[in-house]
C-alpha positions in Angstrom: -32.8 17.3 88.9 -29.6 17.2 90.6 -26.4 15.7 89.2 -26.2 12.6 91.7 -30.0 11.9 90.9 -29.5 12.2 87.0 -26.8 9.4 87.1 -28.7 7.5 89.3 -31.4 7.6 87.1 -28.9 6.7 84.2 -27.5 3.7 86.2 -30.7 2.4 86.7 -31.6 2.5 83.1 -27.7 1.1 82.1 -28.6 -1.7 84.2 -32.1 -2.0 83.0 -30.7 -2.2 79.5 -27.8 -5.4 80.5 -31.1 -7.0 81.7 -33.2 -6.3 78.4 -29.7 -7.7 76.3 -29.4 -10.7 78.2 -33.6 -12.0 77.9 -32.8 -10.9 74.5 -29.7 -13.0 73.7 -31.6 -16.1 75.3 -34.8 -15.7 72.8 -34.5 -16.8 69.9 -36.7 -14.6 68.1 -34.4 -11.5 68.4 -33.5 -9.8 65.8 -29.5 -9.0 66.0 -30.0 -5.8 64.6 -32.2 -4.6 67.2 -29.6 -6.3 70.1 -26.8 -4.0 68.2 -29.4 -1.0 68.9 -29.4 -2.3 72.4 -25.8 -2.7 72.9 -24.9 0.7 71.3 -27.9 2.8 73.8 -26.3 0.9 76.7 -22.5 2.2 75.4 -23.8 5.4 75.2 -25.5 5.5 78.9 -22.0 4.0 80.0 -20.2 6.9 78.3 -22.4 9.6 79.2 -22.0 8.5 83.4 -18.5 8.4 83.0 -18.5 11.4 81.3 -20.4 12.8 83.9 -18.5 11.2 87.0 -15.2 12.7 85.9 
């Protein structure tokens, strides 16, 4: 897999995740500890394209 289609694939799946911890936030049957899971996978997708944009 090339580098431009690896972080394509990871932007895809960073937005993917914003879209999973908004439905999230609006249910109220979320558990916050699995919406801090969330959170810190889509931090690490952000780092990891930046890290691999620079």
């Amino acid at each position: 897999m090339s580098l431009n289609a690896h972080l394509e694939t990871l932007k895809k799946k960073h937005h993917d995740m914003s879209e999973a911890i908004e439905a999230a936030q609006r249910s109220p049957a979320t558990d916050g500890l699995e919406l801090t899971d969330m959170k810190k996978q889509k931090m690490r997708l952000k780092e990891e394209i930046t890290r691999l944009s620079a």
